[in-house]
C-alpha positions in Angstrom: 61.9 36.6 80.9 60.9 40.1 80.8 62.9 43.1 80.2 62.1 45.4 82.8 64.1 45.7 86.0 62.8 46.2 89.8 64.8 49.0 91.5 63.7 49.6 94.9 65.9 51.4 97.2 65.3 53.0 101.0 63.6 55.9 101.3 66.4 57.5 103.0 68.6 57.1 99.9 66.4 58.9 97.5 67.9 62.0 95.5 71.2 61.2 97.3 74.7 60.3 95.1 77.2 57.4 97.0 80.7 57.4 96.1 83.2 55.7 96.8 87.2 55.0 95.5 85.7 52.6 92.6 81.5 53.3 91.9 79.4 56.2 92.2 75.6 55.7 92.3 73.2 58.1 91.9 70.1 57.7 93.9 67.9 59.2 91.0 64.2 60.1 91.4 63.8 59.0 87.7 65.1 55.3 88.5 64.2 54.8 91.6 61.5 57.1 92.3 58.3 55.9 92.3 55.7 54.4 94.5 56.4 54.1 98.4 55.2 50.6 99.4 54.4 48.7 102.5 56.9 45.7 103.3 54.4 43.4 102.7 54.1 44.6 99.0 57.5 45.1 98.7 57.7 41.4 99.8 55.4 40.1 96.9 57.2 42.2 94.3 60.8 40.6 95.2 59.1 37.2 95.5 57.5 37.8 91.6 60.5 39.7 89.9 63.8 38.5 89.0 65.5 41.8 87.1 66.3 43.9 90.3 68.7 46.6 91.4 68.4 47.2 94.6 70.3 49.6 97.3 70.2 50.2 101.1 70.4 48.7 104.2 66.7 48.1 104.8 65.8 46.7 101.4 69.1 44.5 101.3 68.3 43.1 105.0 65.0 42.2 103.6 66.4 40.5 100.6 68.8 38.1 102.4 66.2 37.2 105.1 63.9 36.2 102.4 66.6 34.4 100.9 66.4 36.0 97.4 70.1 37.4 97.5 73.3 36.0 99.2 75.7 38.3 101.4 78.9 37.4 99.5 77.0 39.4 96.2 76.4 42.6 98.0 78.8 44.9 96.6 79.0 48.1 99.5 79.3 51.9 98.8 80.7 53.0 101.8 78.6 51.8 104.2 75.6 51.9 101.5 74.4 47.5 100.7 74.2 47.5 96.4 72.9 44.5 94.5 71.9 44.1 91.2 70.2 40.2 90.5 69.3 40.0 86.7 68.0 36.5 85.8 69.6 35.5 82.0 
């Protein structure tokens, strides 16, 4: 196992803060900021990695149709999809 951790979140979501009654994420340009990929490559990274924080409807949707996360550990920020997956 490696130590460094995949975060990928959608575009959309970049620079913004989610709150809600119990979490607050930040969005940050230092974490999640980065290169914009193509869903193909996007695909080949989740398929590779195992240390991921992920956020957004797009890049969770993409996760459970690959079948790398399940719905029941999606935890939701409003109406934001979060997921960490980190492989012990």
């Amino acid at each position: 196992m490696n130590g460094r951790v995949v975060a990928i979140c959608d575009s959309g979501l970049l620079g913004q803060t989610l709150e809600c009654e119990n979490y607050k994420i930040e969005v940050s340009k230092t974490f999640y900021g980065g290169e914009l990929m193509s869903e193909d490559k996007v695909v080949l990274l989740l398929k590779k990695e195992r240390n991921l924080n992920l956020i957004g409807k797009n890049i969770i949707e993409l996760c459970l149709e690959l079948g790398i996360i399940a719905q029941e550990h999606i935890l939701m920020v409003n109406d934001t999809p979060h997921m960490q997956l980190i492989e012990l």
